[in-house]
Steps between C-alpha positions, in 0.01 A plus 500: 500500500333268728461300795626150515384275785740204593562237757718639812755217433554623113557809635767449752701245198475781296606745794784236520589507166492880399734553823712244270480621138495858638188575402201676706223230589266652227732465200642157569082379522513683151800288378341224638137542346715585161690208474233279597259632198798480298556107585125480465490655108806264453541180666765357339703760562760462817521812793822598361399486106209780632740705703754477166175621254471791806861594462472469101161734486654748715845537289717364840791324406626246740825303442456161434765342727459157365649608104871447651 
């Protein structure tokens, strides 16, 4: 495990955001750097379409409220 330096701004949105997402500051910059690689390796591929493939690879099932 390592050090990461970043801007004091990133790190007060993502301060912001893991108080949201109840996450601690350190794991939603790890969601963050994860889906960003993600998006990288596969461009056409939209924020939710990676965050289904996460689900998928990790055997969660979510409903699909939209097959009514």
């Amino acid at each position: 495990m390592g050090i990461v330096k970043i801007d004091d701004d990133l790190h007060e949105e993502a301060r912001r955001a893991s108080t949201v997402m109840c996450r601690s500051i350190n794991a939603q910059a790890e969601f963050w750097m994860k889906i960003g690689m993600l998006a990288e390796a596969n461009p056409t591929l939209s924020f939710n379409e990676i965050v289904k493939m996460q689900f998928a690879a990790a055997n969660v099932h979510v409903a699909d409220l939209t097959a009514a």
